[in-house]
LUMTORDO-951578 format. One line per field, with one value per residue (C-alpha): residue in three letters; x, y, z. Coordinates in steps of 0.02 Angstrom, whole numbers, plus 32768, in hexadecimal, padded with zeros to 4 digits. Last residue first. Layout:
# residues N
rest: [ALA,...]
c1: [X,...]
c2: [Y,...]
c3: [Z,...]
# end
This chain:
# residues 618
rest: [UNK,UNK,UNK,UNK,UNK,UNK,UNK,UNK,UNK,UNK,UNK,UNK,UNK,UNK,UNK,UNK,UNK,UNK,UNK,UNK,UNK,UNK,UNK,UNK,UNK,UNK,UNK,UNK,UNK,UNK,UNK,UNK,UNK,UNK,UNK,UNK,UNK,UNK,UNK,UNK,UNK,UNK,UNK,UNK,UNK,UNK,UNK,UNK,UNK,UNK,UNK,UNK,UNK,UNK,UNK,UNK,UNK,UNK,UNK,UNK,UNK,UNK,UNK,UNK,UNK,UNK,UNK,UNK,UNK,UNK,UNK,UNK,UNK,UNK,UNK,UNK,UNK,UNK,UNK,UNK,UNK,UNK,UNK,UNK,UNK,UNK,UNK,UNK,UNK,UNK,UNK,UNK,UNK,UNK,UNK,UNK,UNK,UNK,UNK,UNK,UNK,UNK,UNK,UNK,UNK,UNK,UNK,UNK,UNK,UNK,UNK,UNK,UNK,UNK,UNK,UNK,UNK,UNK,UNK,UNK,UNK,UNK,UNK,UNK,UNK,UNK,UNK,UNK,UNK,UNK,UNK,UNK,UNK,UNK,UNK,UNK,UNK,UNK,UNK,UNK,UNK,UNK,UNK,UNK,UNK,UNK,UNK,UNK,UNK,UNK,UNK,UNK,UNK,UNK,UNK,UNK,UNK,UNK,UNK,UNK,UNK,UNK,UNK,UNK,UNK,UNK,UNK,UNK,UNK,UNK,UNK,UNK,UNK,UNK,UNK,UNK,UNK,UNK,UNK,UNK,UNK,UNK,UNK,UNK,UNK,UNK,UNK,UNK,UNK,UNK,UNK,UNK,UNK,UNK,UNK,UNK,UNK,UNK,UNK,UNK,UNK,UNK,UNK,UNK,UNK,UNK,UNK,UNK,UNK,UNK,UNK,UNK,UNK,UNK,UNK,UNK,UNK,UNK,UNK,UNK,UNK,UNK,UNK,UNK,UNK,UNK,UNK,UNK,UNK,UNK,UNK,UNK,UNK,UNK,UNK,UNK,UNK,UNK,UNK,UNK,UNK,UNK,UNK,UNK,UNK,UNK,UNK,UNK,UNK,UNK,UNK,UNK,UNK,UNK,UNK,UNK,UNK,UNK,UNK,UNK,UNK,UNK,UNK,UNK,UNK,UNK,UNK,UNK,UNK,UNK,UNK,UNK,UNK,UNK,UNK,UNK,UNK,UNK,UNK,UNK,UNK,UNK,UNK,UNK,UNK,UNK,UNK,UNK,UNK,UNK,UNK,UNK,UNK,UNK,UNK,UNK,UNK,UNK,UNK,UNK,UNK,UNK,UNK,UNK,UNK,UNK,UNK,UNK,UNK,UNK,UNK,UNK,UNK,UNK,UNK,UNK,UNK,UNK,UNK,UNK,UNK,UNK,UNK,UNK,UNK,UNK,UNK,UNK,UNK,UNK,UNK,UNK,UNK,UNK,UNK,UNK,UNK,UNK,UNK,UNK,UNK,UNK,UNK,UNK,UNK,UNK,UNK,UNK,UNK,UNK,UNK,UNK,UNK,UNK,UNK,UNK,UNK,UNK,UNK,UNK,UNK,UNK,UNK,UNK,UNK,UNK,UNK,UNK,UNK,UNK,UNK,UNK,UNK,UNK,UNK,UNK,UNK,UNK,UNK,UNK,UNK,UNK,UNK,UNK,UNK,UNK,UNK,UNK,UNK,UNK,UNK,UNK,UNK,UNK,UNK,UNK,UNK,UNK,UNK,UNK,UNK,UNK,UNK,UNK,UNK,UNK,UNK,UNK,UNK,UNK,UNK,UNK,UNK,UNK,UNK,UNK,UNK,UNK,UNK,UNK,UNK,UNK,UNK,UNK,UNK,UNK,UNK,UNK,UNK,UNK,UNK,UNK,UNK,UNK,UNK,UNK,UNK,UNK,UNK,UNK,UNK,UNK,UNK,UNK,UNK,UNK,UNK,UNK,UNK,UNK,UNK,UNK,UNK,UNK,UNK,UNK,UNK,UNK,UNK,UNK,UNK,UNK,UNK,UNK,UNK,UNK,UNK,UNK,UNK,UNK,UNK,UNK,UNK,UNK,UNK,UNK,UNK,UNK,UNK,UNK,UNK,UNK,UNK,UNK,UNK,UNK,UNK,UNK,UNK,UNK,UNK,UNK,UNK,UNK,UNK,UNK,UNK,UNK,UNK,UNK,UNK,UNK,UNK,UNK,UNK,UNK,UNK,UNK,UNK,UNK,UNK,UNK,UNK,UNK,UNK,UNK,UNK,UNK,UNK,UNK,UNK,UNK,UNK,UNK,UNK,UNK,UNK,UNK,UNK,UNK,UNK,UNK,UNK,UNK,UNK,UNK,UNK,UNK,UNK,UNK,UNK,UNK,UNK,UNK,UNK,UNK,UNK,UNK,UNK,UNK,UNK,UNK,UNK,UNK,UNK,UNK,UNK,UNK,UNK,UNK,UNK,UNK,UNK,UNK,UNK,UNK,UNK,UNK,UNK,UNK,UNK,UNK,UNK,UNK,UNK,UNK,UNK,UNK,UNK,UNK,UNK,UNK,UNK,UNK,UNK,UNK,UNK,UNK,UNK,UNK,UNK,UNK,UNK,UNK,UNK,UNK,UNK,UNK,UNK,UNK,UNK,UNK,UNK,UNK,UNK,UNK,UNK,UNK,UNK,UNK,UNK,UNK,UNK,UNK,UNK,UNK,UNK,UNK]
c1: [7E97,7EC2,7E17,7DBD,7E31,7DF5,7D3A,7D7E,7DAE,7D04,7C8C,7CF8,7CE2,7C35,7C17,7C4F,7C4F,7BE6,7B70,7BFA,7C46,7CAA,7D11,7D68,7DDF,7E0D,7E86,7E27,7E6A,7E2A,7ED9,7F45,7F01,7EB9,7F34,7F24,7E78,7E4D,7EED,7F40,7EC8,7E46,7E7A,7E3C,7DF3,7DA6,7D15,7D0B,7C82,7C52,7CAA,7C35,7CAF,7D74,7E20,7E71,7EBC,7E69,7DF8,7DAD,7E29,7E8E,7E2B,7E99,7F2D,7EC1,7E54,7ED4,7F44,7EA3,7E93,7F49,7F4B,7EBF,7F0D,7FAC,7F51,7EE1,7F8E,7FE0,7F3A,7F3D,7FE6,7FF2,7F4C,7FA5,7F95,7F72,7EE1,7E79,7DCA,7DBB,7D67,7D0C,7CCD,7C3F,7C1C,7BA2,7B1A,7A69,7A19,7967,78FA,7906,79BB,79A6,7938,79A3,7A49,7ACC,7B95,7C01,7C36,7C8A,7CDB,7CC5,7C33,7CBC,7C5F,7BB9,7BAE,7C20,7B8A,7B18,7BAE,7BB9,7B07,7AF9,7B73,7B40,7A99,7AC3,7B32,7A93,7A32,7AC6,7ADB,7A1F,7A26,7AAE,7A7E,7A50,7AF6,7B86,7B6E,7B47,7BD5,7C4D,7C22,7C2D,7CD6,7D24,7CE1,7D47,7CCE,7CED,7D7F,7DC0,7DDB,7D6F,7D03,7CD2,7CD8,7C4B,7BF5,7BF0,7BAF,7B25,7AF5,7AFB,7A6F,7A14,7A23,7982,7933,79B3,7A4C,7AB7,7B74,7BDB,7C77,7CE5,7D6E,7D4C,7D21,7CFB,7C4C,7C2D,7BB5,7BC2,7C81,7CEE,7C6F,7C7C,7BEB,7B90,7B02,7AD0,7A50,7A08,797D,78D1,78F3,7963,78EE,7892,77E8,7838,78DC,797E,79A3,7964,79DA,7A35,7AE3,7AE8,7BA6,7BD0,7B56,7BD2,7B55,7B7B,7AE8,7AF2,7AD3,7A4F,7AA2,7A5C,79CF,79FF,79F9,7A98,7AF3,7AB3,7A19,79EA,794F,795B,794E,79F7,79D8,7921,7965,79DC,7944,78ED,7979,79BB,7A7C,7AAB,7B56,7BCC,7C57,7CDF,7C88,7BF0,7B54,7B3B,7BD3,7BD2,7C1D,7BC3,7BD6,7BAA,7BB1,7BEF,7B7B,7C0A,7B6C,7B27,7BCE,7BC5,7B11,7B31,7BCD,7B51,7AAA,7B1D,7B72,7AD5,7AA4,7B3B,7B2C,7BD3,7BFA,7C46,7C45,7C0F,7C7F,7C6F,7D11,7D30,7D86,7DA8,7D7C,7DA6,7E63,7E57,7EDB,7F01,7E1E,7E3B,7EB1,7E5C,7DD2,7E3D,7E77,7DEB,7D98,7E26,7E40,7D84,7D30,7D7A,7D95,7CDE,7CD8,7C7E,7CAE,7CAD,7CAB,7CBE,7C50,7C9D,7C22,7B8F,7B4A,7BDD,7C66,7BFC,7BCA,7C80,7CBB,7C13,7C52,7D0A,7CC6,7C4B,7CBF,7D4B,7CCC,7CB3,7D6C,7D8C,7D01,7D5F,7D51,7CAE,7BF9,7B6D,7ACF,7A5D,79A5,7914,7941,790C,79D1,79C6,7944,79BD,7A7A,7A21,79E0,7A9A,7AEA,7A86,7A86,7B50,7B46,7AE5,7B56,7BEC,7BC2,7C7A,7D17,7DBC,7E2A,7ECB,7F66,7FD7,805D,8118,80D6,812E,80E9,804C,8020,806B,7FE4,7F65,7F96,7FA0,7EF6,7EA9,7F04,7EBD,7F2E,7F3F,7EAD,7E5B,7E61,7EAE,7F1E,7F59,7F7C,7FE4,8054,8058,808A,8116,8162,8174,8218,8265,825B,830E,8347,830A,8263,81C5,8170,80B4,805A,7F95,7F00,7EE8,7E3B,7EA9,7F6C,7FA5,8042,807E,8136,8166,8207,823D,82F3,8348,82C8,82A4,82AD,8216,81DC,81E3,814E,80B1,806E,7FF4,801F,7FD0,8050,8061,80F4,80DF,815D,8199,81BB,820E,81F7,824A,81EB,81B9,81D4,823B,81B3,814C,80E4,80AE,8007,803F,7FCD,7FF5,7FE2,7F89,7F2F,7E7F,7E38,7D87,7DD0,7E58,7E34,7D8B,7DE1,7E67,7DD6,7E32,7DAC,7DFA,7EAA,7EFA,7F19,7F86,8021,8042,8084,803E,80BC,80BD,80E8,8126,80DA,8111,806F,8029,80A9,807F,7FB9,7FF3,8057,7FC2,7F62,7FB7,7FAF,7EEE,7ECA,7EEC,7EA2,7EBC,7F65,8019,80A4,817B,81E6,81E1,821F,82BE,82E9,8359,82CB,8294,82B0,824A,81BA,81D6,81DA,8139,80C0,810D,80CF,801B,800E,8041,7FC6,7FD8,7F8F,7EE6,7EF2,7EE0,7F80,8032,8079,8047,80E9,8127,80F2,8082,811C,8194,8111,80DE,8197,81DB,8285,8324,8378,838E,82D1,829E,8314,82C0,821B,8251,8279,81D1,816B,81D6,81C3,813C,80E6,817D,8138,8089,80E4,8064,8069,7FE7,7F87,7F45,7F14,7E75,7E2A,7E5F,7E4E,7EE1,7F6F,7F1B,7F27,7FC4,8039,8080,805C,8075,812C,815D,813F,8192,821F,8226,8211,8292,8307,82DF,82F4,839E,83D9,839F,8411,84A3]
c2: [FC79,FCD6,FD15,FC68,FC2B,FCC3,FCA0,FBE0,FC1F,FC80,FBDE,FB85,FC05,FBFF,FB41,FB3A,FA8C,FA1E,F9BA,F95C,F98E,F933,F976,F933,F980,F93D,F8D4,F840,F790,F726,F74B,F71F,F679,F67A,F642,F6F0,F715,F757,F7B2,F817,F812,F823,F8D0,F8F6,F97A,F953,F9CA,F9EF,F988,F8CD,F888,F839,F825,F80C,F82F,F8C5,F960,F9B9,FA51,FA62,FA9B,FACE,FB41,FBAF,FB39,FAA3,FB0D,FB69,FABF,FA6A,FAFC,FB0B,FA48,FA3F,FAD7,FA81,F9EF,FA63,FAB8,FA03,F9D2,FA6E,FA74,F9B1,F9D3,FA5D,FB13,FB38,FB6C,FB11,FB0C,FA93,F9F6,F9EB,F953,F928,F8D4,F8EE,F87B,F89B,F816,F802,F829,F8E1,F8D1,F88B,F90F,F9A7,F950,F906,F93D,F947,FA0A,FA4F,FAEA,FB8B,FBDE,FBF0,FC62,FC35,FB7E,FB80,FBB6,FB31,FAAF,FAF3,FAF6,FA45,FA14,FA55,FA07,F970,F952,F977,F8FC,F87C,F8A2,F88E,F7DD,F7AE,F7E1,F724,F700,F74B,F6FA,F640,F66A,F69F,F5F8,F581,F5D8,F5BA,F508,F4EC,F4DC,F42F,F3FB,F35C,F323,F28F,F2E8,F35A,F2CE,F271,F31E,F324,F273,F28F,F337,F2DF,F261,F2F7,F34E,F37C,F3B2,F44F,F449,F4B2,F4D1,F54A,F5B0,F5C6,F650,F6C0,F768,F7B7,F7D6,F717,F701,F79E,F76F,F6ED,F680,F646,F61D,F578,F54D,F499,F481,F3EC,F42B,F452,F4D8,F536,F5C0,F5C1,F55D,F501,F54C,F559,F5F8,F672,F70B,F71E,F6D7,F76E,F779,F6D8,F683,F5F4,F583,F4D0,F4A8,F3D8,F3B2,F333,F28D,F286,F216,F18F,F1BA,F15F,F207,F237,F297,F330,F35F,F410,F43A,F4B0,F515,F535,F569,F5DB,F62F,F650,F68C,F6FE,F71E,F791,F7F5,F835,F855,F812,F78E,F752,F762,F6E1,F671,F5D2,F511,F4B4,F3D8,F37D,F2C8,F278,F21E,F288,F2E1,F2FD,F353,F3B3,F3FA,F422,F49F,F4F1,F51E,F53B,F5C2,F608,F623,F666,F701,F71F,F7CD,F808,F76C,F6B9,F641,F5A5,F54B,F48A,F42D,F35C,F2DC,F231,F218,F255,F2BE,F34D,F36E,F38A,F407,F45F,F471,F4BF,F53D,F57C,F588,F5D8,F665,F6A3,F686,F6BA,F60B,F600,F53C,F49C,F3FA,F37C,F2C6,F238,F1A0,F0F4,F0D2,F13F,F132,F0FD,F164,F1F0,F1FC,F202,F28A,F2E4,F2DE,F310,F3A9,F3DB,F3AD,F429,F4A6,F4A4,F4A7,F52B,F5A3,F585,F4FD,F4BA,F4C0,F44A,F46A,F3E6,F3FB,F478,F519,F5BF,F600,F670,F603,F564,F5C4,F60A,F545,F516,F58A,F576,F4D8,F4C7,F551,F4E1,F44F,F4A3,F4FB,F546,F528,F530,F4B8,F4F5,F4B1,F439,F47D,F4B6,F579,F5AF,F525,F525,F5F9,F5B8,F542,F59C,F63C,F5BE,F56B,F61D,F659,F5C2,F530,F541,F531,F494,F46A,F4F7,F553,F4B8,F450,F4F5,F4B9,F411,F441,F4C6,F45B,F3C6,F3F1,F3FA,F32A,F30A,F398,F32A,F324,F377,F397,F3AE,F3F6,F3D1,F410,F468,F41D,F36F,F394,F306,F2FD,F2E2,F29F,F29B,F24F,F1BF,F183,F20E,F1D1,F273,F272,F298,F35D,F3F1,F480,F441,F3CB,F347,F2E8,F266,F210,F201,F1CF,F1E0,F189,F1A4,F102,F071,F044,F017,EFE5,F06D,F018,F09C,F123,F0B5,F02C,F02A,F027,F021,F059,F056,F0DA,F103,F192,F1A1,F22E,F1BB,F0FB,F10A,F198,F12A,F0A6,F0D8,F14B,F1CE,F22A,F20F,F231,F179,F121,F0F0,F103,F116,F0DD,F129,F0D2,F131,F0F8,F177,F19E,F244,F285,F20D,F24E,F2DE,F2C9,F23F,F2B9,F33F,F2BF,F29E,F34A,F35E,F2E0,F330,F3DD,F48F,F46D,F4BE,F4A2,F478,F46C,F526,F568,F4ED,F478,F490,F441,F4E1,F54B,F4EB,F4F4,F5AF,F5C4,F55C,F5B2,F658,F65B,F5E1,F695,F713,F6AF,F620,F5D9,F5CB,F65F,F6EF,F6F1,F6C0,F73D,F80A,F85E,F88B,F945,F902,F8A1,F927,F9B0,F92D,F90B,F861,F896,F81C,F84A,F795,F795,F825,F7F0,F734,F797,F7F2,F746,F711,F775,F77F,F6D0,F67B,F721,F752,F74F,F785,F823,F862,F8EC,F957,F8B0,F892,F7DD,F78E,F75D,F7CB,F79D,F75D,F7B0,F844,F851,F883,F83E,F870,F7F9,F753,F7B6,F7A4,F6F4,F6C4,F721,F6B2,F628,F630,F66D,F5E4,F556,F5C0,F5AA,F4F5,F4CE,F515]
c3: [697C,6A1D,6A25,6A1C,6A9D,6B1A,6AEA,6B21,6BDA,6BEB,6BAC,6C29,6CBE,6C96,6C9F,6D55,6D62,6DB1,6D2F,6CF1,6C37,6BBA,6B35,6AA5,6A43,697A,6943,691A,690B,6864,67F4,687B,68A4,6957,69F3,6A5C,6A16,6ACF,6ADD,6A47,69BB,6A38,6A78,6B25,6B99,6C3D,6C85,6D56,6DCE,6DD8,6D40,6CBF,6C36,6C43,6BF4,6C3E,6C20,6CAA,6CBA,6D79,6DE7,6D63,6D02,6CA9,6CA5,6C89,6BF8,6BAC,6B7D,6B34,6AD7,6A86,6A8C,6A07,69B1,6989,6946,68E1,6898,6878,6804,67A4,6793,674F,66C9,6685,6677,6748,67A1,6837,687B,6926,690A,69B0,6A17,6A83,6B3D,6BA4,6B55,6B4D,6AD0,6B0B,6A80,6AA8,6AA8,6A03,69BD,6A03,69A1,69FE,69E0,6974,6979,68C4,68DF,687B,68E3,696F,69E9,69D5,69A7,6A34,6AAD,6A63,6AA9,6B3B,6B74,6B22,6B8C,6C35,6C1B,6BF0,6C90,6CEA,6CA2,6CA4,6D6F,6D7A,6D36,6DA5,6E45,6E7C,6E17,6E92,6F41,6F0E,6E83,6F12,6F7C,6EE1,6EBE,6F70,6F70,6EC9,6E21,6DD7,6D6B,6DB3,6CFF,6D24,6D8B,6CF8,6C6E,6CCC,6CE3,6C14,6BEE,6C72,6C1B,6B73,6BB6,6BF0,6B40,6AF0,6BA7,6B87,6BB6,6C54,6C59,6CCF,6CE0,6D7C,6D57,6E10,6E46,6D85,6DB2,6DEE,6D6A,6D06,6CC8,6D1E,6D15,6C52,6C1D,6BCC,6B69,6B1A,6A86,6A3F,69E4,6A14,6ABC,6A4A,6A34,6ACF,6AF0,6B82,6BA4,6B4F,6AFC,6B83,6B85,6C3C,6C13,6B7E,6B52,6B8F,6B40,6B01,6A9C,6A7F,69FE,69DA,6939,68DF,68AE,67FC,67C0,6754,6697,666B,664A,66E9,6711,6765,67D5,6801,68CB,68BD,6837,686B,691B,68DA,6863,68D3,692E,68AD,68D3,6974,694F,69D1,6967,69E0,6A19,69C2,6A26,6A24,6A35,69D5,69E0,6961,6978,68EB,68DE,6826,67AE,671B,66C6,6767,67A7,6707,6705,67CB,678C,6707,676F,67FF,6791,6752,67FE,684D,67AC,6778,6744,67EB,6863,6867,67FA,6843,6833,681E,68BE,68A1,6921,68E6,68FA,69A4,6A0B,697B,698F,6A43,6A38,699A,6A06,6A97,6A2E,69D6,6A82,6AC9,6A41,6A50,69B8,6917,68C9,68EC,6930,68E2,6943,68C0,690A,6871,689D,68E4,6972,6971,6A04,6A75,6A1D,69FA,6AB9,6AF2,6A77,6AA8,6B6A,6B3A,6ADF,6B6C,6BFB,6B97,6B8C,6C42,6C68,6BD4,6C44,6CE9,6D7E,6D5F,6D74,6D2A,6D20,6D4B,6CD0,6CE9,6C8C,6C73,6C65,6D06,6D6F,6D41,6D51,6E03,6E3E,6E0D,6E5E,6F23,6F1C,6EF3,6F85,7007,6FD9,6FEA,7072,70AF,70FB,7094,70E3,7142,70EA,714A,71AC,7177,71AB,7111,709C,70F2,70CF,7018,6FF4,7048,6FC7,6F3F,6F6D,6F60,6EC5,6E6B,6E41,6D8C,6D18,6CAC,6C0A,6B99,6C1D,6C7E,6BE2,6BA6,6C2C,6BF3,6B61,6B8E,6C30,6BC1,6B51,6BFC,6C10,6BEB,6C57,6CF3,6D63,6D26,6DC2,6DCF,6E51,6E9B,6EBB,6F5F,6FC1,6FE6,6F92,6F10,6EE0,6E2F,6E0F,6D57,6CEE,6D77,6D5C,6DC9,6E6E,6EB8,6F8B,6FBD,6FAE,7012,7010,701B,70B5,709D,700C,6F8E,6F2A,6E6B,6E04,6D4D,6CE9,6C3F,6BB1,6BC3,6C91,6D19,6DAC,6E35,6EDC,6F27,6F13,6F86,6F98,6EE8,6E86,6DC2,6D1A,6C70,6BF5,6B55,6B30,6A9E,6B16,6B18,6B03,6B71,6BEC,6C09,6C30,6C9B,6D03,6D6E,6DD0,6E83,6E4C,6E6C,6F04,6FA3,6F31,6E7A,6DE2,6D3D,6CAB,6C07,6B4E,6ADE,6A26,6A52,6A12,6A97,6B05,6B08,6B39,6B9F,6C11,6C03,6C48,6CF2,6D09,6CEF,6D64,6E1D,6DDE,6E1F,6DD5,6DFC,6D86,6DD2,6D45,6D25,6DAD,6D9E,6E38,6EE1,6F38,6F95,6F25,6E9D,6F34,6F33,6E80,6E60,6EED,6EAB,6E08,6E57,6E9D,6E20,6D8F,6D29,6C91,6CCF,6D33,6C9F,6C5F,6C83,6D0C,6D09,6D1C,6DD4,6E01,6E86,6ED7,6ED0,6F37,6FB2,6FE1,6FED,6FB4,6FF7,6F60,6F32,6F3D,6EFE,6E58,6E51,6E4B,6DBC,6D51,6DA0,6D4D,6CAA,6C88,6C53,6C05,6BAF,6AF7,6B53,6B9C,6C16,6C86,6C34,6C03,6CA8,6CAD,6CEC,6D85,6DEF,6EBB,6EF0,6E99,6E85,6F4A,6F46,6F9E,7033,70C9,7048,7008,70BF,70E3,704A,7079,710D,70BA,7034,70C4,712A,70AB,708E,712E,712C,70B0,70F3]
# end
C-alpha cells in the first residue's frame, strides 16, 4: 500500500514538474498580488495539498497558487514542494522537513536555539562533517556550544542530555533511513544541492519557526535550481545530475567585473544572497574585534529604517553575544547621516568600544545622498577615549545597492582613506533580477578584514552556487549600461508626474547628484490625500497606494508587477515598503508610501498613459 502511494506522490510529482510555471524557477522575488504574508508558510502548500488530492496538475491551477514564503531565502514554490513531497514520502509533517543551499547553516540554527534554550547539543555524524564547519571557531566567534561525535552509523548514536543532530551525507533524495525516535535533528548532506533538515518528534515543533527564519536571515533555501534537480532525482529514484559549468572561469570572470565596476583592486568576495554576504561581513568584524581588541564592546550602528533584513539580522547577531550591542543611525527625513555619525561615533569612543556603521546610500526608501565630503571627514576623525587613548576608528559597511556602479572605494575616491567595505545585493542590477547572489569588495584599508570575512563565507557554506557565478559572469559586463538606461526611464517618469500630479511628494535624486554619479532607478511617491484627522488621512493614502499599484499590473500586465525588486531586466515593479521590504522594522520607522523601480525596457508611455488615467480618477 505503501508503495502505491510512493508512486502516486511521484507520479504527480512528475506531472506538476512538466507544468509549472516558470515563475517558480526563475523569479527572484515575491509577487505581492498573491501574497498573504500572515499565511505566507502555509497557504501555498495548503492549496497544493487540494491539487493534489484532486489529482490537478494543471498549468492553469498551479500558476494561480499563492506566492510561498518570500523572496527565496525563506522559501519559494520549489524548495515548497521539495519539503512536502519528501514529508510525503516519510509519512512526516511539511513543515518538519527545511531545505538549505548550505550544509552548515542548519546545524547552526540548532545551536542558535538552543543557546537561548540554554540546551546542550550533541553533533554526531558519519564519514565527516559539512566541509566548512570549524568547532572552534563556531565556539569562540557565534558564542555556541555543542559537542561533537563521529559514529559508525545512526545506530551508534550515544544518548545524550540535551538535542541531537544527526548528520549523514547522501546520494539519492527522496526516502530517508530509518529515524531513530530518540534523535531530535537529522541533516543530510546532498554534493552540489545543499542539504535538508528534519526536525524529528512533536517535542521539537517549537524549532521549525526559528530555524526557519535562520534560513531567511543567514543564508537562503535551496535554490529553485537544486530543488528542481532535487525533485527530477526524487522521481527518477537516481542521483541528481550535476550542474556543469566554468566555475573557475566564471568566479574570474565576476570578480574581475565587481573590481572594474567598483574601481577596486582587492578579492571580492561573492556569496549566496545579499543577507549571506552581510552576514560574512558581520561575523568577520565580530571575529576581528575579538582577536584585536580582546574584551571591547562591539556596536554595530544600523538606520532603524533600513531595509527590514538588515535591521533584522543585526539585531540577530547582537541577541547571540553579550558584547555586541545595535544603536540606531538616524538617516532619513530631517536627520542629516552626517550629523548622526558625528554623534553615534562620539559615544562609542566615549565607551573605548569598536564601531561598526552599516549604511545604504542612497537611502532606501527616500533615496537621499548625505554630503560626502563631509561623510568621509566624519568618518577619518581622530577621537579619543575617556582615558585619552586614541579611538578604534569605524569600519564603513556600505550597502550600494541602489547605485552598485558609483565609485566609493577606489584609489583617490571618497572612501578610499577610511576603512570602508561595499556590498550589493545581486538579485538587482547585477544579475538583473536572474538570481539572489550578492557580493562584497574593501578597499586597500581592509585586506585583513577581507580575509576575516571569506573565512566566515566558507564556514557558513555561503558562497555564490555555480549556476549563480555563471548568470552573474553573463549579467554584470552590461551592467553599467543597464543602470544608465534604467536612469533614464525614471527620471522621464518621474519629471512627467511632476506634471500631472503637482501635489505629490517624489523622493527621488536630485539633477546635481545624478550628475555627480548618483543615477539610481528606483524612487518613491507620497501620494496627496484628504481626510479631517490624522487616521483618515493616513488610511485614504494607503488606499490610494494600492488603487495605483492595482491599475498599473492590471493595465500593464505584461510588464507592471507587484513586486519587490530593483534592477530587473525589462517591465517596472511596484511595492510598498511598509508592507514588504521593512517587513521586521518598528512600526513607527516603516514607510507607507509606493515605490517604483524602472529597467531600461519598458514601454514608458504606456505607464505615463495608465497613471494620467489614475490621476483622473482621483
Amino acid at each position: 500500500m505503501m508503495i502505491m502511494q510512493d508512486n502516486t506522490v511521484r507520479n504527480y510529482i512528475s506531472d506538476v514538474l512538466k507544468n509549472m510555471p516558470s515563475d517558480w524557477l526563475n523569479l527572484t522575488t515575491h509577487r505581492l498580488d498573491i501574497y498573504d504574508e500572515k499565511l505566507a508558510k502555509t497557504q501555498f502548500l495548503d492549496q497544493f495539498e487540494d491539487l493534489y488530492n484532486a489529482g490537478n496538475f494543471a498549468a492553469s491551477g498551479l500558476a494561480a497558487l499563492p506566492t510561498a514564503y518570500d523572496y527565496i531565502r525563506l522559501g519559494h514554490p520549489l524548495s515548497s514542494v521539495l519539503e512536502w513531497t519528501i514529508a510525503q514520502l516519510n509519512n512526516l509533517k511539511s513543515e518538519s522537513v527545511i531545505s538549505y543551499d548550505s550544509q552548515t547553516v542548519p546545524v547552526l540554527a540548532v545551536l542558535r536555539k538552543n543557546l537561548f534554550e540554554k540546551k546542550s547539543t550533541l553533533v554526531a555524524y558519519t564519514d565527516e562533517l559539512p566541509a566548512g564547519f570549524d568547532a572552534e571557531v563556531i565556539r569562540e566567534v557565534y558564542g555556541y556550544t555543542f559537542e561533537l561525535s563521529k559514529v559508525e552509523s545512526v545506530d551508534d548514536v550515544p544518548s545524550f542530555d540535551g538535542s541531537t543532530v544527526f548528520i549523514s551525507h547522501q546520494t539519492q533524495i527522496g526516502k530517508l533511513a530509518p529515524m531513530n525516535i530518540g534523535l531530535d535533528f537529522y541533516l543530510d548532506l546532498y554534493p552540489n544541492l545543499g542539504s535538508v533538515l528534519i526536525v524529528n518528534g512533536q517535542q521539537n515543533e517549537s524549532y521549525v519557526s526559528e530555524i526557519q527564519h535562520v534560513r531567511r536571515r543567514e543564508t537562503i533555501a535551496m535554490t529553485p535550481a537544486n530543488c528542481l534537480a532535487a525533485l527530477k532525482s526524487l522521481v527518477a529514484q537516481a542521483p541528481a545530475e550535476p550542474f556543469i559549468s566554468d566555475v573557475e572561469g566564471n568566479k574570474a570572470s565576476v570578480v574581475k567585473s565587481i573590481n572594474t565596476i567598483t574601481g577596486t583592486t582587492t578579492k571580492a568576495l561573492v556569496a549566496s544572497s545579499g543577507l549571506s554576504i552581510q552576514y560574512a561581513i558581520m561575523m568577520g568584524l565580530v571575529d576581528d574585534a575579538q582577536q584585536n581588541h580582546k574584551g571591547k564592546a562591539i556596536k554595530f550602528i544600523v538606520p532603524p529604517n533600513c531595509y527590514g533584513g538588515t535591521n533584522d539580522q543585526a539585531r540577530r547577531v547582537a541577541a547571540c553575544l553579550d558584547n555586541v550591542e545595535v544603536l540606531d543611525l538616524a538617516v532619513d527625513g530631517d536627520n542629516d547621516m552626517v550629523q548622526s555619525i558625528e554623534y553615534v561615533l562620539e559615544k562609542v569612543a566615549q565607551e573605548d568600544a569598536i564601531p561598526y556603521i552599516i549604511a545604504e546610500i542612497p537611502t532606501n526608501p527616500r533615496v537621499e545622498v548625505p554630503n560626502l565630503e563631509d561623510l568621509r571627514t566624519a568618518l577619518s576623525k581622530e577621537r579619543k577615549t575617556p582615558s585619552g587613548e586614541t579611538a578604534i576608528d569605524p569600519v564603513f559597511i556600505l550597502d550600494q545597492t541602489f547605485c552598485p556602479n558609483y565609485l566609493f572605494l577606489g584609489e583617490g575616491k571618497i572612501l578610499s582613506e577610511v576603512r570602508a567595505i561595499s556590498y550589493a545585493s545581486g538579485s538587482k542590477f547585477p544579475s538583473g533580477g536572474l538570481c539572489t547572489a550578492g557580493y562584497c569588495v574593501g578597499n586597500t584599508k581592509t585586506v585583513s578584514l577581507m580575509e576575516k570575512i571569506e573565512k566566515h563565507l566558507a564556514l557558513c557554506d555561503n558562497e555564490a552556487t555555480p549556476l549563480q557565478y555563471e548568470i552573474l559572469a553573463k549579467q554584470m559586463p552590461s551592467m553599467n549600461q543597464r543602470i544608465v538606461d534604467a536612469y533614464k526611464n525614471t527620471r522621464e517618469f518621474v519629471n512627467f508626474i511632476h506634471e500631472v500630479l503637482p501635489a505629490a511628494k517624489i523622493n527621488f535624486v536630485s539633477e546635481e547628484l545624478a550628475e555627480q554619479g548618483f543615477t539610481p532607478s528606483v524612487f518613491s511617491l507620497d501620494l496627496p490625500t484628504k481626510g479631517n484627522t490624522v487616521e483618515e488621512k493616513e488610511a485614504y493614502k494607503r488606499a490610494l497606494n494600492l488603487k495605483l499599484i492595482n491599475l498599473m499590473i492590471t493595465e500593464i500586465p505584461k510588464e507592471s508587477k507587484f513586486c519587490v525588486s530593483y534592477g530587473q531586466l525589462k517591465g517596472c515593479y511596484w511595492t510598498i515598503p511598509a508592507t514588504s521590504t521593512q517587513g521586521t522594522t518598528k512600526e513607527g520607522d516603516k514607510d507607507y508610501i509606493v515605490r517604483a523601480s524602472l529597467s531600461g525596457n519598458m514601454d514608458l508611455e504606456k505607464h505615463k498613459e495608465v497613471f494620467r488615467e489614475f490621476v483622473r480618477s482621483i
